[in-house]
N, C-alpha and C positions, 0 to 999 in steps of 0.2 A: 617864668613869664605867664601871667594869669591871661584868657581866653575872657573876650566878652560875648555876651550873651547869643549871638547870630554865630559866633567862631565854633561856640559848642554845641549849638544845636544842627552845625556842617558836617560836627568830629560824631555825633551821634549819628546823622544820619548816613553818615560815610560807613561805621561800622555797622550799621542794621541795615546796611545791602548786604554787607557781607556776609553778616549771621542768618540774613534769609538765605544764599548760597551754602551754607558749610553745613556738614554732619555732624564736627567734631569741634571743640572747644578744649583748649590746654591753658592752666595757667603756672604762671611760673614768678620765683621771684630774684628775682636780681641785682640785690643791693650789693655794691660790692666790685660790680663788675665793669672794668674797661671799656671807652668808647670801640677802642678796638676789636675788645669782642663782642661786642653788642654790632658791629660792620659786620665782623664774622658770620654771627647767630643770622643776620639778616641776608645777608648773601644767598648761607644755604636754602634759609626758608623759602626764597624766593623762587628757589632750582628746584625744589619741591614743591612748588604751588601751594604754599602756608603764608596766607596773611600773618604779620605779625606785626604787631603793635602796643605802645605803649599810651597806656591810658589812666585816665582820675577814675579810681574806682566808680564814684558819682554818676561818671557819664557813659560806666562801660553797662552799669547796673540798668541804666536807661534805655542803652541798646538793646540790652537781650531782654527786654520787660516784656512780659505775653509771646517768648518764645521757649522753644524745648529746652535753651541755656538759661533761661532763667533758676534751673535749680543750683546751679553753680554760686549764685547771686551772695549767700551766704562766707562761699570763700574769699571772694573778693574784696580782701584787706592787706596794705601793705604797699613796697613798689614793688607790683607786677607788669609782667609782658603776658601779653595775650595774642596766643595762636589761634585762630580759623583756620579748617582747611575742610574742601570739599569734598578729599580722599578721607574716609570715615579713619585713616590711622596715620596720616601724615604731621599734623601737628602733634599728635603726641609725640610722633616717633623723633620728629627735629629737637622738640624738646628733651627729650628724656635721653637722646643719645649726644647731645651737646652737654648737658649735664652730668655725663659721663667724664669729659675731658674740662670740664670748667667747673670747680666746686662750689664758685659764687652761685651760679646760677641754681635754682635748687625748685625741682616739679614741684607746686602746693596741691594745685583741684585741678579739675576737668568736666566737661560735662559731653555725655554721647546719648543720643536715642531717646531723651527727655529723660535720663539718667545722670544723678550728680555722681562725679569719681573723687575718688581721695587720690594720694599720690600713688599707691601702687597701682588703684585703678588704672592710674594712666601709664602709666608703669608694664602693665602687661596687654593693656591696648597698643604701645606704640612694640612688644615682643610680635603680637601677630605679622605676619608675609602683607606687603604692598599686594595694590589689587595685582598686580600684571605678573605676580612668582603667583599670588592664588590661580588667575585665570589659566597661565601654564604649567598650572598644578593639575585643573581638572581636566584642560585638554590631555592632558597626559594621558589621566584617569580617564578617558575618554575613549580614546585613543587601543588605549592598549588590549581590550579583545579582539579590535579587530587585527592589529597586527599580530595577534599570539594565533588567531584564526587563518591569520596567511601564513604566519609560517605553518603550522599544521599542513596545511595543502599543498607548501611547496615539498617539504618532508615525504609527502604522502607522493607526489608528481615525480620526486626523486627515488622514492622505493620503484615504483609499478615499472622508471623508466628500467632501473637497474636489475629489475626482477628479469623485466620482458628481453634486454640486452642479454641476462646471461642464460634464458633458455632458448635466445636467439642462438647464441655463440658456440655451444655445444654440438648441438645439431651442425651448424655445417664444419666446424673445423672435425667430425667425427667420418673416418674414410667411408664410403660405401662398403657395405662387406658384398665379397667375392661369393657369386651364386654357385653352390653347389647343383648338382646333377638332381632331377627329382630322383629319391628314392622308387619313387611307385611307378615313374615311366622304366627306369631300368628294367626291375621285377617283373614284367611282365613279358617285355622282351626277351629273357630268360626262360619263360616256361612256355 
């Protein structure tokens, strides 16, 4: 079904809000493959916050024109799907791990950080940790002198108590010793 001229200047400007939102750019190609999994592909995308969309290379080239995805512009040949996402690794990563279990589907380009990617580019963009395993990566990394600093202290709180407990304990379970007689008051009474 061909697009008249107002239809596709809606489908451009619909994807150049989105390309002003996203980081990231996946393309992919997917001749081959079932309505079904193209539901599938779109489902997850969705649960991940991945525009994905399928577009006339013509009008995708239009969208990204005077943007950092512009360098991608060269790839785009073929039937492709095109992921957006605002999460600098989520389109790749829907892509590249659904291409995993579906062999139609097959990563071509990408574009991150006014940087164009080939496929492994995107490839080892969608290997990196989502933000939120980075974020409680660094909290961790964050984190961790101060609790290696509290244990220290309690370690140290735990000596001094067991120190001072056992020079407590001695002392008193130790009997009084029984006073002998002075020596030198005796002796004297003697002489």
């Amino acid at each position: 079904m061909s697009l008249n001229r107002t239809e596709k200047a809606t489908v451009v400007t619909d994807v150049a809000a989105q390309v002003a939102r996203s980081q990231t750019l996946a393309l992919a190609e997917y001749r081959g493959m079932t309505v079904a999994h193209l539901d599938a592909l779109r489902k997850i995308a969705r649960e991940k916050g991945v525009y994905l969309h399928v577009l006339k290379n013509s009008l995708a080239r239009r969208a990204v024109a005077g943007t950092p995805f512009e360098v991608a512009s060269a790839s785009m040949a073929g039937p492709l799907i095109y992921g957006f996402s605002e999460d600098a690794v989520a389109a790749a990563k829907v892509l590249s791990d659904f291409a995993k279990t579906n062999d139609k589907l097959i990563v071509k380009a990408g574009a991150h950080a006014g940087k164009a990617l080939d496929a492994k580019g995107v490839q080892s963009l969608a290997s990196i940790p989502s933000k939120e395993v980075l974020l409680s990566q660094l909290l961790g990394l964050m984190q961790s002198p101060i609790s290696r600093f509290a244990r220290v202290l309690a370690m140290l709180a735990e000596k001094r108590a067991a120190g001072t407990s056992a020079e407590a304990a001695p002392a008193a379970e130790a009997p009084p010793a029984a006073e002998a007689p002075p020596a030198a008051d005796a002796a004297p009474a003697a002489a």
